[in-house]
KOLVOVO-607878 format. One record per residue (C-alpha): residue in one letter; z, x, y. Coordinates in steps of 0.5 Angstrom, whole numbers, padded with zeros to 4 digits, always signed. Example, Ala and Ser with C-alpha at 12.3 -4.5 7.8 and 13.67 -1.06 7.14 Angstrom:
<atoms>
a+0016+0025-0009/s+0014+0027-0002/
</atoms>
This chain:
<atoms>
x+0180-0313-0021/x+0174-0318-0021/x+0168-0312-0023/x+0161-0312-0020/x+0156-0309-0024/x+0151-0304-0019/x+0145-0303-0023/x+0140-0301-0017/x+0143-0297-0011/x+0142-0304-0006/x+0146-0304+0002/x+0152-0300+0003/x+0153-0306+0008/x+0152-0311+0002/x+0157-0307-0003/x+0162-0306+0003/x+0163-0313+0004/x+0164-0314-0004/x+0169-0309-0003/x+0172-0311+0002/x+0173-0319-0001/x+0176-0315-0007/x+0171-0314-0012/x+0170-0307-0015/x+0163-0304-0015/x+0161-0300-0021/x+0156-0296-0019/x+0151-0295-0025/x+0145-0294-0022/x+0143-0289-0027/x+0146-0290-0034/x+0140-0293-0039/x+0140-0300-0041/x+0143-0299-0048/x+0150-0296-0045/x+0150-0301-0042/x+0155-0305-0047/x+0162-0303-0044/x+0161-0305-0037/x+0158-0311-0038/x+0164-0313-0042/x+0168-0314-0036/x+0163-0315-0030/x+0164-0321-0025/x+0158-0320-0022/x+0152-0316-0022/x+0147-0312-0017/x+0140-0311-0018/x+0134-0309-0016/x+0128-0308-0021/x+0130-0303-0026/x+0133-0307-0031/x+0132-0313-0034/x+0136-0319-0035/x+0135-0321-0042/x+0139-0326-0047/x+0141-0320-0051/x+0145-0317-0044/x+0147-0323-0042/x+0150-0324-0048/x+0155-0318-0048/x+0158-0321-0041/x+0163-0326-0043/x+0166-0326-0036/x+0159-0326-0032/x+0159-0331-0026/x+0154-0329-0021/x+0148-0324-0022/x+0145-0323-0014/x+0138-0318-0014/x+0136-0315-0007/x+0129-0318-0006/x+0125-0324-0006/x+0125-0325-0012/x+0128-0326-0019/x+0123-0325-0024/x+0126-0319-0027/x+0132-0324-0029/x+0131-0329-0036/x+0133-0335-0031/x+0133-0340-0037/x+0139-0335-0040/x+0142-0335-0035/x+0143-0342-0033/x+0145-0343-0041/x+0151-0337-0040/x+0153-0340-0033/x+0150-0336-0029/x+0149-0337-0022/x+0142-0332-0019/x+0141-0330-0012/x+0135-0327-0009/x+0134-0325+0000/x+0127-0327+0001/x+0130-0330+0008/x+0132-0321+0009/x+0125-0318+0008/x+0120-0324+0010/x+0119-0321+0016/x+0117-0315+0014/x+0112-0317+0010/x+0109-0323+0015/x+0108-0316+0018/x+0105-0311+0012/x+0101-0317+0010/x+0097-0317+0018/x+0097-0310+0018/x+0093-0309+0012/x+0089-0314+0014/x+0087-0312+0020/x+0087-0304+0018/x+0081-0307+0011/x+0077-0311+0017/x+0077-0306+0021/x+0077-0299+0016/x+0082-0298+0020/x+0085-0293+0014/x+0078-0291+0012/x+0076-0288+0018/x+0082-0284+0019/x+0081-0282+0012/x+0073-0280+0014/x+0076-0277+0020/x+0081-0272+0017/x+0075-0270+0012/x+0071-0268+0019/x+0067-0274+0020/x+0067-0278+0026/x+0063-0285+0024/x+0062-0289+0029/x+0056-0294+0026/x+0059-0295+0018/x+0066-0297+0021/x+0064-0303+0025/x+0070-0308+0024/x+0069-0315+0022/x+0074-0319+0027/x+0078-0325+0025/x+0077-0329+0031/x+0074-0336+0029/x+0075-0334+0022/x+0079-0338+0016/x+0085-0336+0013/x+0087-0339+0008/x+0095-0338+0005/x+0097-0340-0002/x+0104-0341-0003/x+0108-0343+0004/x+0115-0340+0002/x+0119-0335+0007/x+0113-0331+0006/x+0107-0334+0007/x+0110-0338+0014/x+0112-0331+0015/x+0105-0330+0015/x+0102-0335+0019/x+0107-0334+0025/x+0104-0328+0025/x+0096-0331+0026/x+0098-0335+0033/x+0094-0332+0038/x+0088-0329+0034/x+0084-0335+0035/x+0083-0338+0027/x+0084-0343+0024/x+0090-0344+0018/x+0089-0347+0011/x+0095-0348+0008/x+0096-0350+0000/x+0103-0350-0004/x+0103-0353-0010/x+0110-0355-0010/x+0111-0358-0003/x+0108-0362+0002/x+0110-0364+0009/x+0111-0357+0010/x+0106-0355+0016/x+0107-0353+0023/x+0102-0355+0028/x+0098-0349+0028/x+0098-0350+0020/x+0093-0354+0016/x+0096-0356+0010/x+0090-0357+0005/x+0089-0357-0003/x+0087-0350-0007/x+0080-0353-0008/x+0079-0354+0000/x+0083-0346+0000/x+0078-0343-0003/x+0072-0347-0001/x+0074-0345+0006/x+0077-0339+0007/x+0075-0332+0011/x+0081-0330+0008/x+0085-0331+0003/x+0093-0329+0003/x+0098-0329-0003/x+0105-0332-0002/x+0107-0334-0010/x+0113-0331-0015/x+0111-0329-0021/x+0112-0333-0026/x+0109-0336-0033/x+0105-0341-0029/x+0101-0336-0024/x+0102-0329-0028/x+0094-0328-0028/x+0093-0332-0023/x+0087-0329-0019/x+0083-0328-0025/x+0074-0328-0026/x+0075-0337-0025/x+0079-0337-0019/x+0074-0331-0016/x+0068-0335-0018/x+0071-0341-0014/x+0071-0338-0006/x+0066-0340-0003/x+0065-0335+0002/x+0066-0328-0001/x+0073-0328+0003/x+0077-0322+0003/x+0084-0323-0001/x+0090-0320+0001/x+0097-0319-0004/x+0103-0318-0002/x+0107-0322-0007/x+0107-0319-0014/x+0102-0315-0018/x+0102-0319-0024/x+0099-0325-0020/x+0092-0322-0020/x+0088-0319-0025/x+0086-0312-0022/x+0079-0311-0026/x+0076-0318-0024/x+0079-0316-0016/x+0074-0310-0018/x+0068-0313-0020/x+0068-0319-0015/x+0068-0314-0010/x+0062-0309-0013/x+0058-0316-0015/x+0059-0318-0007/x+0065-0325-0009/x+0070-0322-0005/x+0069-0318+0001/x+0075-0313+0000/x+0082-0313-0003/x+0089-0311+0001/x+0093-0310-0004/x+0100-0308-0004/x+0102-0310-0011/x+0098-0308-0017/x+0098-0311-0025/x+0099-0304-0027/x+0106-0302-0023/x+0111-0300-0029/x+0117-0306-0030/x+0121-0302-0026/x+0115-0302-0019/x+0117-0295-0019/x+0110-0293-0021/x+0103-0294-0024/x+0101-0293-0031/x+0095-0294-0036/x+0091-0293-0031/x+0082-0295-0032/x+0078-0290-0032/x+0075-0295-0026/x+0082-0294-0022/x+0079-0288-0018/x+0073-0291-0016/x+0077-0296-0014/x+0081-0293-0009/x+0076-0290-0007/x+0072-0296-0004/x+0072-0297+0003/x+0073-0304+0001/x+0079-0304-0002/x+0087-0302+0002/x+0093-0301-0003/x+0100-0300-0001/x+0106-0298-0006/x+0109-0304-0006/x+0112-0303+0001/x+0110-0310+0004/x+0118-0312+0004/x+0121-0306+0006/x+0123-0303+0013/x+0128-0300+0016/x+0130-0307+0018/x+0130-0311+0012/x+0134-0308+0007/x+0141-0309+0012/x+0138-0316+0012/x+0137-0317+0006/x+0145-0315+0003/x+0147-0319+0009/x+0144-0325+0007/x+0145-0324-0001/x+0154-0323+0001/x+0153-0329+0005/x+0151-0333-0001/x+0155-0330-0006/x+0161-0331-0003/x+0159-0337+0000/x+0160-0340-0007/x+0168-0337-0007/x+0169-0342-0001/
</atoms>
């Protein structure tokens, strides 16, 4: 019996195949963090999306805890300093959902430059503007992506074709770029760009990232676009910059103000409905990652690894 620890409802591919290699699956998916003691002493493996957080204090109560894999692109719910003093191995799937975020992230673009959702919203309210809807087009414009991981190359691939040019920036590697890509410094990024696209984890270094300092530093007043994590900006500046003219709108499909879980927001500013109310401003509910597609993808991708380590 090698126990595995299912604390989120992942892919029933991903759990078949752990199955069929001979794990047993505990499905905990609603047992709360405190009772989680009993199961955690045994467990091999642990699955998860984000409800729970991987902590000193929970890695602790599992002694014989191998490998911990979460269905996502990231591992920012995961204390990955613990883990690495525990022995534990982390796996992530960013290769699984990069498609489909590649694809919100042009969607959301496209539908805040040309108000593509504003003006279904007018028109099922009984109006039919045509003039105040005018659409601001890509072509000739730059775009600027920071961060080039499976993300933001996912985006980049998307742009072939609209005619613009590509400025790319990642702090932690050079060399990166394909032909139709510039690699650029972050300077360059928010000197030059029409349009600036987020591609980054969430950790200690980029939480709070898009604040009142790095707006004041874009030159163009460009639109920016978030598919990443919702800790990464700083929602009130984004909300200033675009009522003071510093950013043009904000496609946004995380938020600073989503719960720990993402199920949700809370502590909403008294400001939140005005902002959602602009025609300047997109926000999705942190659905960049998923699609049909993407969840069958991902379990794939995170069996591959996790058994892989068993060769």
């Amino acid at each position: 019996m090698k126990p595995v620890l299912a604390l989120d409802s992942t892919d029933a591919g991903l759990e078949a195949g752990l199955e069929a290699a001979g794990y047993t699956l505990i499905r905990a998916y609603h047992i709360p963090e405190a009772e989680l003691g009993p199961y955690l002493a045994t467990a091999e493996g642990i699955l998860l999306r984000s409800r729970i957080r991987i902590t000193e204090a929970l890695l602790a109560q599992a002694p014989a805890l191998q490998w911990i894999g979460r269905l996502g692109s990231g591992v920012e719910n995961i204390d990955q300093e613990a883990a690495q003093r525990h022995g534990v191995a982390l796996y992530s799937a960013p290769e699984g959902n990069r498609s489909a975020v590649g694809e919100h992230a042009l969607g959301m673009l496209l539908s805040l430059t040309h108000k593509i959702g504003w003006a279904h919203r007018e028109v099922i309210g009984g109006a039919w503007n045509r003039a105040s809807n005018t659409g601001w087009e890509l072509e000739g414009s730059t775009i600027g992506i920071i961060g080039f991981g499976h993300m933001g190359s996912a985006f980049a691939q998307r742009l072939q074709g609209f005619g613009v040019r590509i400025l790319a920036y990642d702090k932690y590697k050079t060399g990166f770029a394909p032909a139709y890509v510039k690699e650029a410094t972050l300077q360059e990024v928010l000197a030059e760009s029409d349009v600036l696209s987020l591609h980054v984890p969430l950790t200690a270094e980029t939480e709070g990232m898009v604040d009142e300092r790095f707006v004041a530093k874009c030159a163009r007043a460009p639109f920016l676009v978030n598919t990443s994590r919702g800790g990464v900006i700083r929602t009130a500046a984004i909300w200033e910059a675009i009522q003071h003219g510093q950013l043009r709108g904000a496609a946004l499909d995380v938020l600073d103000l989503e719960k720990r879980s993402l199920e949700g927001l809370e502590g909403l500013p008294p400001w939140w409905n005005a902002f959602l109310g602009d025609p300047r401003v997109l926000v999705t509910p942190h659905i960049a990652g998923w699609s049909e597609q993407s969840f069958p993808k991902m379990g794939e991708t995170l069996l591959r690894k996790i058994l892989h380590r068993l060769v």
